[in-house]
N, C-alpha and C positions, 0 to 999 in steps of 0.2 A: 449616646455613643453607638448604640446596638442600628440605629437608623444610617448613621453616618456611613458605620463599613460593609452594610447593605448594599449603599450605592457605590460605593469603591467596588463594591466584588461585582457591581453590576456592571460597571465601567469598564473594569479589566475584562470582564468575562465575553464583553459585546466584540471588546478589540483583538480578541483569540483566531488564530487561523484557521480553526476544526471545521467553520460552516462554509469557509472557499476552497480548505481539499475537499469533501463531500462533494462540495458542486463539482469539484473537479470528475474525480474518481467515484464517488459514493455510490455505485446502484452495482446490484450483483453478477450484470452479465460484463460490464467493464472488469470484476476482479476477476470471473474468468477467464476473457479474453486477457488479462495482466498473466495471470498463471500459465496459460497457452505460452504466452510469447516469453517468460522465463522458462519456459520448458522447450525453447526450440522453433515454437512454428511462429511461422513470418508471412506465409499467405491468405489470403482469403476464403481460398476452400478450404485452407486445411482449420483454419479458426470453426470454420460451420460445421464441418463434417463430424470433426472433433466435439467439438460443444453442444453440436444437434440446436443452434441457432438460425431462429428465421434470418433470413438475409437481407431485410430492411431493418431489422432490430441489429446485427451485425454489422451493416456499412453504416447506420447513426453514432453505435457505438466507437468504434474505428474512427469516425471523422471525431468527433469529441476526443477521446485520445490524441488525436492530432492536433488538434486545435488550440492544446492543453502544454501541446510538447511534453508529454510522456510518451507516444512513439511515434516514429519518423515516417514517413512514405515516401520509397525511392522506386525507381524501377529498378528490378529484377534484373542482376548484370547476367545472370545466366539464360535470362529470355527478355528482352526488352517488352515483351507488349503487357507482361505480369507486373505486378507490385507486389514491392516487401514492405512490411508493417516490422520493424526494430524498434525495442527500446531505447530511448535516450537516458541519458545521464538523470534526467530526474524522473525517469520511468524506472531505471534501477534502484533509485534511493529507497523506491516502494518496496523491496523486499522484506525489510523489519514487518513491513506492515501487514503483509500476503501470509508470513510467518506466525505471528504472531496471533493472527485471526485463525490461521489454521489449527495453533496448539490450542485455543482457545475453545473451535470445537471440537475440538479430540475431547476437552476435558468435561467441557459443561454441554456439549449438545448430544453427538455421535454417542460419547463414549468410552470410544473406541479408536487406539491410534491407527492412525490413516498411513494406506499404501499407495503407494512407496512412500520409502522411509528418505528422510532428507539428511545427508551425514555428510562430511565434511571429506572433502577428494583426497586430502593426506594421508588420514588417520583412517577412513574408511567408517566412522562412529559416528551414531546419531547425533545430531545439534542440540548444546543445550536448550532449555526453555528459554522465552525470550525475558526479558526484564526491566523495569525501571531501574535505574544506575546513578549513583552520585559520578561525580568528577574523579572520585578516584576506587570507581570501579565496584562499590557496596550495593549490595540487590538493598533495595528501599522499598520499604511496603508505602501504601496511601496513608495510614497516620503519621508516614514522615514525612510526607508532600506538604508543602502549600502554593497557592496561587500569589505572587510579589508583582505588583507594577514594574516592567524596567526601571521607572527611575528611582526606584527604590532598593535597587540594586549596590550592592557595595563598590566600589568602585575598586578592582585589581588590576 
């Protein structure tokens, strides 16, 4: 039995999407340049100047973002012969993920919580931690987790 759900977990585990976003996103100067462009900047100098990025590891990164459709390359309506680098829709979805790595090293790397602080524009208060969550809303630790094949999903 114990061989059987071996290769089940192996099965499901091959068919997971974690190793096509990595190839997407995964290397460190892309989640800076992610950070950068949630934080505002859209040019090219300003991604280098900011980040202190060489600028062939900068315009490879940039193009893979692009390539990815995580962010757009338009010209600059305020100077045509500039380009803007914007997120797209699935360039924003990344913020759980930007978030989440950051409380992460606040906790277990740094420290030490990181400034600026990221608080919520209503209420003006720092953001909760981030979480694994059921459907109706329960922080879930990992011994409540498991890996299910879709088809082995309930049907609702």
């Amino acid at each position: 039995m114990a061989v059987i759900e071996r290769e089940y977990q192996k099965k499901i585990l091959t068919e997971c999407a974690l190793p096509a976003a990595l190839s997407a996103v995964g290397e460190r100067w892309s989640f800076l340049i992610l950070r950068a462009a949630f934080n505002g900047l859209s040019h090219f100098e300003e991604f280098q100047g900011t980040l202190g990025i060489a600028r062939n590891i900068l315009s490879n990164r940039l193009t893979r973002l692009v390539e990815n459709e995580i962010l757009q390359r338009e010209p600059d309506p305020a100077d045509r012969r500039k380009v803007t680098y914007t997120l797209t829709d699935k360039g924003r979805e990344l913020l759980p993920v930007l978030i989440a790595l950051r409380q992460w090293g606040e906790r277990w790397v740094s420290g030490v919580p990181s400034n600026p602080v990221l608080v919520d524009r209503d209420s003006q208060r720092p953001i909760a931690p981030m979480a694994v969550r059921a459907q109706d809303g329960r922080t879930l630790s990992l011994n409540e987790l498991m890996w299910v094949d879709r088809d082995r999903l309930p049907i609702r």
